[in-house]
C-alpha positions in Angstrom: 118.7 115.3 103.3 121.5 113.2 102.7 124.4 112.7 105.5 127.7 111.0 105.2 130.3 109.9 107.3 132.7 112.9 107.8 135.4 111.2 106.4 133.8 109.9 103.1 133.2 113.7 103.0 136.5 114.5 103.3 138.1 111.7 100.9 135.3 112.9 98.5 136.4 117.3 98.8 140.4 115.9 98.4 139.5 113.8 95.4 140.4 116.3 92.9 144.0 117.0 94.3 144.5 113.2 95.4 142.3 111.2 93.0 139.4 108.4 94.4 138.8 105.1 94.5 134.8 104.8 94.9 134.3 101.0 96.2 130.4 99.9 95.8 128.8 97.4 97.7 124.8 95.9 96.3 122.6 93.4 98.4 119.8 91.7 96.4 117.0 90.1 98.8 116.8 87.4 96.3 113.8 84.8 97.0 114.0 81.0 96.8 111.8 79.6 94.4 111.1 76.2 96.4 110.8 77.8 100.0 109.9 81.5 99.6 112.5 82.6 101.9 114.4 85.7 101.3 117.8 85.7 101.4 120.4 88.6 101.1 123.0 88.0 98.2 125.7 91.0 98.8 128.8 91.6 95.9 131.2 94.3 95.9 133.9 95.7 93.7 136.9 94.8 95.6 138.3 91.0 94.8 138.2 88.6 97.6 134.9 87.6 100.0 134.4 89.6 103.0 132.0 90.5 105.8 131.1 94.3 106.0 128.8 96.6 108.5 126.6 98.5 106.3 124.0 100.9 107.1 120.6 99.8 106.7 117.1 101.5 105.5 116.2 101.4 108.9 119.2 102.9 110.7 122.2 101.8 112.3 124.9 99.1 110.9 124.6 95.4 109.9 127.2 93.0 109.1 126.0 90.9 105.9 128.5 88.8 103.7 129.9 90.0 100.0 131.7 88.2 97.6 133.8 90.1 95.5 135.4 89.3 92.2 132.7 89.6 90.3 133.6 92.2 88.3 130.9 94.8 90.5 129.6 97.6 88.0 127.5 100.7 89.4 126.2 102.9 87.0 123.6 106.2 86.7 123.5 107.4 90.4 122.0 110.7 90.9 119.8 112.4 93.2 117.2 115.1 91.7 114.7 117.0 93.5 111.5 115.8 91.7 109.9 112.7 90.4 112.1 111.9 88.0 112.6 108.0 87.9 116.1 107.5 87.7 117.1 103.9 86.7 120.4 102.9 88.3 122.3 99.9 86.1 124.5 97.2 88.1 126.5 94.5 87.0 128.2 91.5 87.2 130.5 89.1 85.2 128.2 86.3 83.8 130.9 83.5 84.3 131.1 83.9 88.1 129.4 81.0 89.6 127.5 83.0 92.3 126.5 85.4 89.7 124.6 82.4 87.7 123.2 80.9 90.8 121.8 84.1 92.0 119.9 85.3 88.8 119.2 81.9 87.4 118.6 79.7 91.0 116.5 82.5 92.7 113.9 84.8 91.8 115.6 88.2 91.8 112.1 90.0 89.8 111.0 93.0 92.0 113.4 92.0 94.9 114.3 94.5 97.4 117.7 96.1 96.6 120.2 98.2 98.5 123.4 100.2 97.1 125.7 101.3 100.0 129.4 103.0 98.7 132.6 104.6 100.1 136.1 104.8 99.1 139.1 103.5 99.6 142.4 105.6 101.7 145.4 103.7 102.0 144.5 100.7 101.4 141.6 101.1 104.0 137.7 101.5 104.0 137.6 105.7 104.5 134.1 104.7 106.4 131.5 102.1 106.3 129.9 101.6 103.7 127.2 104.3 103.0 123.4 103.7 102.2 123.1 105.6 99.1 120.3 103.8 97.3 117.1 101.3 98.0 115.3 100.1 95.1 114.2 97.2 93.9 115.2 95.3 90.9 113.7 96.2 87.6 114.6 94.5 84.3 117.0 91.6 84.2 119.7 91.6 81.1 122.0 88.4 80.6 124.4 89.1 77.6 125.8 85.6 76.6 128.8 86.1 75.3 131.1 85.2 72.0 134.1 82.8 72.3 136.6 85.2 74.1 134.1 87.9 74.8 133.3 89.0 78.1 129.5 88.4 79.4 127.9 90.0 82.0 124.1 89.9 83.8 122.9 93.4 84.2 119.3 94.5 85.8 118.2 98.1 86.1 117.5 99.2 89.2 114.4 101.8 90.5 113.4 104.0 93.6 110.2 101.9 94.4 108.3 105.0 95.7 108.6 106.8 92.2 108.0 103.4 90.4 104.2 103.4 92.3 104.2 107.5 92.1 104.2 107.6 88.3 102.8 104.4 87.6 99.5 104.5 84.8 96.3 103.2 87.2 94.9 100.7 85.0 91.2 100.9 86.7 88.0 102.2 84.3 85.1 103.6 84.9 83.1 101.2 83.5 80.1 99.4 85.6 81.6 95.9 85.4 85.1 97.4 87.2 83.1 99.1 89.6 81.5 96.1 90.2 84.7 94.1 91.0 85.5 96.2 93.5 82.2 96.7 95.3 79.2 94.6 94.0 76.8 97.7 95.9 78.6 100.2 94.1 76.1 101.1 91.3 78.1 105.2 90.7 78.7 103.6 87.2 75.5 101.7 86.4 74.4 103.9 83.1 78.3 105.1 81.9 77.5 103.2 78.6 74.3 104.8 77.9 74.6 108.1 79.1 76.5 109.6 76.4 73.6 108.9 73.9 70.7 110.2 76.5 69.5 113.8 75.5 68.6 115.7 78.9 67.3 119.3 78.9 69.6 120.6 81.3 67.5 124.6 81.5 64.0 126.0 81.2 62.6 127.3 78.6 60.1 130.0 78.6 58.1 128.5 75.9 57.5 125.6 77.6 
């Protein structure tokens, strides 16, 4: 079950009557190709660069860095109560150059991903930032675009426990896969041959 700050709840029951301005912040645990090391790359929708607590997987608040002006999109959030592998789509303008250092100077493919959101009141954070989604990142989309267009680099991203839940086990039955896994494990020895072998399976009384 789900539980927000009390007053993102109560910015989020008074958005019909007064409106709502969601805010969205997304932290990438990008890794660098030459070291290995993980880093977290953080963006968010508002404009300048700031530090923000967030909460994390684990519980609790962390302060982590964000820069903002990039033009932050969040889209396809939703919470079901099955299986279903919801994709979630983020974001960002192509021409920022923190956006082309992170996709093109790290490896992003299968990195860790966190979504945290809340709204703004006044001017003001109504709470910090919520954990509403940990994923990691899926397929990675950079639209190039015309003269005068606007580009952006997209990348889908997916709950990583329903990504391994419905995932299609690629093992056979076969001897020599048996035998990759166990060279004693002869369970599959005759598979290939079996299906031609004629057994008599019951008695007969003329026999």
């Amino acid at each position: 079950m789900r539980i927000l700050a009390p007053n993102l709840v109560t910015s989020l029951q008074a958005a019909r009557d007064e409106g709502i301005k969601p805010v969205y912040f997304v932290t990438i645990y990008a890794k660098d190709r030459d070291t290995g090391v993980v880093y977290p790359i953080g963006f968010w929708s508002g404009d300048e660069q700031i530090f923000a607590n967030v909460q994390t997987p684990q519980g609790g608040l962390s302060s982590y860095f964000f820069f903002g002006g990039v033009n932050l999109q969040v889209d396809g959030l939703q919470y079901v109560m099955d299986l279903t592998d919801n994709a979630v789509s983020v974001s960002v303008s192509q021409v920022e150059e923190v956006s082309q250092e992170l996709f093109r100077g790290f490896d992003v493919r299968l990195a860790n991903v966190e979504i945290h959101a809340t709204t703004l009141t006044g001017g003001a954070f109504t709470s910090a930032p919520q954990l509403v989604w940990v994923g990691i990142v899926d397929e990675l989309q950079i639209a190039t675009p015309a003269v005068g267009g606007d580009g952006n680099i997209g990348f889908t991203c997916r709950s990583e426990i329903m990504s391994q839940l419905t995932a299609i086990n690629p093992a056979k039955s076969s001897n020599e896969h048996q035998k990759r896994r166990n060279p004693n494990d002869r369970f599959s020895e005759y598979a290939s041959v079996i299906s031609s072998r004629d057994v008599q399976w019951y008695y007969r009384k003329d026999d």
